[in-house]
C-alpha positions in Angstrom: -5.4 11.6 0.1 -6.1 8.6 2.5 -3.0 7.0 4.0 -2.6 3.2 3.8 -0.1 0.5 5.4 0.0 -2.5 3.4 1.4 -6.0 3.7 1.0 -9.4 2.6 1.8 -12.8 3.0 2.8 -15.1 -0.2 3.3 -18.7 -0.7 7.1 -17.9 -1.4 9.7 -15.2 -1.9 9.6 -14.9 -6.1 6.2 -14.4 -7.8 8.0 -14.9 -11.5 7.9 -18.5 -10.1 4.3 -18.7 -9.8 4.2 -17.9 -6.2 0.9 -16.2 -4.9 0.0 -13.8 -2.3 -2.1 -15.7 0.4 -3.2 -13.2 3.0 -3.6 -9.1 2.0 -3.9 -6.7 5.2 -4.8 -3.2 4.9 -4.8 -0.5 7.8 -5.8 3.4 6.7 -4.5 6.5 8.8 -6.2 9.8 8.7 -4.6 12.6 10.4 -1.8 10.2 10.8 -3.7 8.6 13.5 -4.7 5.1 13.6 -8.8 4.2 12.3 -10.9 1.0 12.3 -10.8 1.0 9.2 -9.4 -2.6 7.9 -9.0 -4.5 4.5 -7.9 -7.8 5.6 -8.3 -11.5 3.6 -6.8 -14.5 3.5 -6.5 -16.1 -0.6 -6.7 -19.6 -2.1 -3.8 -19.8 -4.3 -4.4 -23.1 -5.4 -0.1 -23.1 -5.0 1.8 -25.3 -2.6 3.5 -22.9 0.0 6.9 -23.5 0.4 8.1 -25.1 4.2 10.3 -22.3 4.4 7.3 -19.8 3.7 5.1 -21.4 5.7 7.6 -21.3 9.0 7.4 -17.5 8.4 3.9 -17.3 8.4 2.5 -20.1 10.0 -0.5 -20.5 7.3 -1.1 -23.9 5.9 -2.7 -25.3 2.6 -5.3 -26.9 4.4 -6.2 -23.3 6.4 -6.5 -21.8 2.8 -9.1 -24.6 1.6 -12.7 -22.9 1.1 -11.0 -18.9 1.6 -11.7 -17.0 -1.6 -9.3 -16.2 -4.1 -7.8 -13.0 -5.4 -10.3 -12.1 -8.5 -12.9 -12.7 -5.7 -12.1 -10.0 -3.7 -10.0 -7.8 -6.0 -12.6 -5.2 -6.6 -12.7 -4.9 -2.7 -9.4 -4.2 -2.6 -9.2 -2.4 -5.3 -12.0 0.0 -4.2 -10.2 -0.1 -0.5 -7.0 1.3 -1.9 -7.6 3.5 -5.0 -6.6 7.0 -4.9 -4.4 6.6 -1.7 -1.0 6.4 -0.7 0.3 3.1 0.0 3.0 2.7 2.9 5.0 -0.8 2.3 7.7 -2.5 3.4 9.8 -3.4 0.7 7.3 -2.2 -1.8 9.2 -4.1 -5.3 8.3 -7.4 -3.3 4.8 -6.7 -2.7 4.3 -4.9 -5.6 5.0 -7.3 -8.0 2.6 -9.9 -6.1 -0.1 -7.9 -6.0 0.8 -6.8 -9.7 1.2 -10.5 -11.1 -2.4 -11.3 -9.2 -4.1 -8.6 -11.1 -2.8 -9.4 -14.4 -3.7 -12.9 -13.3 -7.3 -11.9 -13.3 -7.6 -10.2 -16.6 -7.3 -6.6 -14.6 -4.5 -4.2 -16.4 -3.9 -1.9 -13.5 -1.0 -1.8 -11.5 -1.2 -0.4 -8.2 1.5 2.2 -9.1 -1.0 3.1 -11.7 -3.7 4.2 -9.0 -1.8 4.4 -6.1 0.7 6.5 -4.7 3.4 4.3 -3.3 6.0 4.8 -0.2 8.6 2.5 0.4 9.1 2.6 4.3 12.6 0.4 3.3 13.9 2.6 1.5 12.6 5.5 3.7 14.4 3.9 6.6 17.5 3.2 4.4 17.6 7.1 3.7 17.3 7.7 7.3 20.0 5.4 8.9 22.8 4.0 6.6 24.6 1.1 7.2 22.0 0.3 9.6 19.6 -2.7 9.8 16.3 -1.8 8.8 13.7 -4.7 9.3 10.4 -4.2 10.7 11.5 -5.9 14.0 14.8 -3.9 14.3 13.0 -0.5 13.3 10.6 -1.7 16.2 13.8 -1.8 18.6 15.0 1.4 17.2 11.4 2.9 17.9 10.4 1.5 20.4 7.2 -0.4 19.0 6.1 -3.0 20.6 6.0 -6.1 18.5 5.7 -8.7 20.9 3.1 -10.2 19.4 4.9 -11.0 16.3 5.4 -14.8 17.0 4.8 -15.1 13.0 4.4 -12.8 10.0 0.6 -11.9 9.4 0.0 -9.4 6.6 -2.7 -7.1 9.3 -0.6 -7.5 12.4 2.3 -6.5 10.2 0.7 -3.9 9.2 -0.1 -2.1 12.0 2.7 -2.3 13.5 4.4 -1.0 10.4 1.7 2.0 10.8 3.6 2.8 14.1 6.7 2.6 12.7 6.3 4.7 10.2 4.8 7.5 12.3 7.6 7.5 14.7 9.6 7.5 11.3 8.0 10.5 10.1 7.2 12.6 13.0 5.4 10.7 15.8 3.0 13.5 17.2 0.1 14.2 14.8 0.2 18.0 15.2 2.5 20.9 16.8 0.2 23.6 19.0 1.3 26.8 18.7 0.3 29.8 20.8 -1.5 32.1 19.0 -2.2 29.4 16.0 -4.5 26.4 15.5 -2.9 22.8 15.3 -1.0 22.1 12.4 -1.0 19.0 10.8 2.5 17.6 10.2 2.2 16.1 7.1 5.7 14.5 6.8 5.9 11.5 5.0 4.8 11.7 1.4 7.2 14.8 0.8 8.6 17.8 2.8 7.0 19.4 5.8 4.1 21.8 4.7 4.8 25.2 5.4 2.6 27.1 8.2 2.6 30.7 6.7 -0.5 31.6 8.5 1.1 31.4 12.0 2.7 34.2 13.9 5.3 33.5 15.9 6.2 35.4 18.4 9.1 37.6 18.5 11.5 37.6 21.7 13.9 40.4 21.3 17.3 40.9 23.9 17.7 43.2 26.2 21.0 45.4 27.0 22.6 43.1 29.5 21.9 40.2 26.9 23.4 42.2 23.9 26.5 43.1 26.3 27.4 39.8 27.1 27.0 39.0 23.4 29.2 41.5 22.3 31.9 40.2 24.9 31.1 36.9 23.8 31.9 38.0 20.5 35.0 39.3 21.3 36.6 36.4 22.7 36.0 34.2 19.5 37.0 37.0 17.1 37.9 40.6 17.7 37.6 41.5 13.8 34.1 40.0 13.9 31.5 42.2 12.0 28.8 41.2 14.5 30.3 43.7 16.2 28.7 46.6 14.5 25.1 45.6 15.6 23.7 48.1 18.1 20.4 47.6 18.0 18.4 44.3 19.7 16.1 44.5 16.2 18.6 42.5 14.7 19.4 39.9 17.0 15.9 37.6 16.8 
């Protein structure tokens, strides 16, 4: 399953208001590494964008004059994302945009529908309580450099939200093990696969380790039934 961070840029904050999505940015991963592969469009709305929007974003009406709208590229999009796993940021909020323009356009899909979704919010939530959890502050936390986040744009938000949520989820891509081939990590959509086919290697004490052990032992609890262990066998 391909691996996609998603973003957009709207004409306000509540779509049950008639406010549309005015720029869609798509970034796929494979092998949780970054690809040239892009979906990335601005949208006429044929909406007024709200000043408070538009200090967020930066985009204007009059940048938006002649851009295409949604039904225009939806099957682009659509064909972009189906099948994958969708990373967002707050996924209810750009969800139901990108649900409301679909239903707009006579399409009955939801992305839910075709999609597997991952909400990186509520990932981070899970991960660090009582913390905040914005893009910019799990930058800080990450170290990801954003510093080219002047304003909100739905591609340069996502990709930086595909760094973030590797470092979330892992960072490296793999783990070499001697003896084994590269595993991928695959932590994100669920737990960590399990690697049943690698050996590892087993590192057994010798007597002057086992001794000190035992006295070890000893000091913390004299009545301890470690005690009884003669053999290194059981101490791996």
């Amino acid at each position: 399953m391909n691996l996609i961070v998603l973003d957009t840029e709207t004409t306000g904050l509540d779509a049950a208001q008639g406010h549309r999505v005015i720029e869609l940015g798509c970034v796929l991963l494979s092998h949780r590494k970054h690809t040239d592969m892009r979906f990335h469009t601005y949208l006429n709305p044929k909406h007024p964008i709200d000043p408070e929007a538009q200090e967020v974003h930066g985009i204007t009406e009059n940048f938006l004059e002649g851009k295409p709208s949604f039904p225009e590229m939806m099957d682009k999009f659509l064909d972009f994302v189906r099948g994958s796993e969708l990373v967002i940021h707050n996924a209810p909020f750009d969800l139901g945009f990108l649900n409301q323009e679909l239903e707009l356009a006579g399409n009955p899909s939801r992305l839910e529908d075709i999609c597997e979704i991952t909400d990186s919010l509520e990932l981070a939530r899970q991960m660090h309580p009582g913390q905040r959890n914005s893009l910019d502050a799990l930058c800080r936390r990450y170290n990801v450099d954003n510093s080219g986040r002047e304003l909100h744009g739905a591609l340069l938000d996502a990709e930086i939200l595909a760094d973030v949520y590797l470092a979330m989820t892992g960072g490296q891509t793999a783990l070499a093990l001697e003896g084994g081939a590269s595993k991928d990590t695959g932590i994100g959509a669920g737990a960590a696969r399990q690697h049943d086919d690698v050996q590892f290697p087993v590192i057994r004490a010798n007597e002057e380790e086992l001794v000190e052990h035992r006295r070890w032992l000893e000091l913390l609890d004299p009545q301890s039934p470690w005690h009884n262990i003669d053999q290194a066998d059981d101490l791996h």
